[in-house]
N, C-alpha and C positions, 0 to 999 in steps of 0.2 A: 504494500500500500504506500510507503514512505516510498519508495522508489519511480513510483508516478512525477514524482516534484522534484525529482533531481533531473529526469530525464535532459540532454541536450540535444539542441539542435542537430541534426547530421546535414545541415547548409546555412549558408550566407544569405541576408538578405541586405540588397541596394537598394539606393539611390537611381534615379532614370539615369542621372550624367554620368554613374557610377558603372550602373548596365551597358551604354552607350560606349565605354571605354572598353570596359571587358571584350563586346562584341569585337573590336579588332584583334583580339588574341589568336595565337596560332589553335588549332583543335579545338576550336568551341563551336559549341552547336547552339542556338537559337531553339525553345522546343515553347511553342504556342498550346496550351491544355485548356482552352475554350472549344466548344464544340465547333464543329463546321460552318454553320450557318452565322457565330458570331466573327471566326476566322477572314471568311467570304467578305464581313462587313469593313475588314481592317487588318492589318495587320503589320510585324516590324519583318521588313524588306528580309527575306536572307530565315525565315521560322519557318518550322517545321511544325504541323500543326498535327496533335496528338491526343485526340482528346480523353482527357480526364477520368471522366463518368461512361464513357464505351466501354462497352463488354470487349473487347480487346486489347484495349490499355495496357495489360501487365506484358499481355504476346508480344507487341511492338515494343515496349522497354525492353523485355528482353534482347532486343535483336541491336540494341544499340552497344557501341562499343564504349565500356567503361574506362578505357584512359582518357578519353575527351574531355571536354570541359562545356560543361550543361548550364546555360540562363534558359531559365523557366520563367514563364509570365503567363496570367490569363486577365481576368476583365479587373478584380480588386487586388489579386494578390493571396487570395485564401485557398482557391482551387489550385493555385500553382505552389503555395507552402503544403500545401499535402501531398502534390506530386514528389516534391520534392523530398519530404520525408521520406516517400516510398521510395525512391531512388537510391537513398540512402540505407535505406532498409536491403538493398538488391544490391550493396556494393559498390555504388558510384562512387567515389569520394571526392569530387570536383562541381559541385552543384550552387549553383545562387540562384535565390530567389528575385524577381523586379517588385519591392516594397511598393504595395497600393498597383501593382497594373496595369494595363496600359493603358487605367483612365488617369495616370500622371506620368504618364510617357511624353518626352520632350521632341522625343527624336522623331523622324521622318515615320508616316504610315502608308502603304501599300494598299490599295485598293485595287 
């Protein structure tokens, strides 16, 4: 029960201009975990859209290669802090989350 409240993080959580920086890193992947339809509406140039709540989700993480380096974003930041956990939960150990979403994303959107 005590061990619920110690738990840590297994990722980072940015800032947009923080995110924005990352993105030029060498092996990092962009991974969008809004569904389809909210993807479709917007999104950051260069994401990979994976969603979240699909009954395949965990299929396609697994297929991703774990020495990369993972920014997660969805619409607040809460669907993407829980991918994120899982990820971390699967071994990732290179994961940030984009703090708030991409409805405080600064940077350029894809349409």
């Amino acid at each position: 029960m005590f061990g619920l409240f110690n738990k840590t993080k297994s990722f980072e959580e940015i800032s947009s201009p923080e995110f924005e920086l990352k993105m030029k890193s060498k092996d990092t992947i962009v991974l969008d975990v809004r569904t389809g339809g909210e993807f479709a509406s917007g999104y950051i140039p260069g994401a990979k859209n994976i969603d979240v709540n699909s009954g395949d989700f965990a299929s396609r993480i697994s297929k991703l290669d774990k020495s990369k380096n993972y920014l997660v974003y969805c619409r607040s930041g809460m669907r993407s802090a829980s991918a994120c956990t899982y990820l971390g939960e699967q071994g990732f150990e290179n994961v940030t989350n984009l703090r708030g979403g991409i409805m405080v994303w600064k940077g350029q959107v894809k349409r």
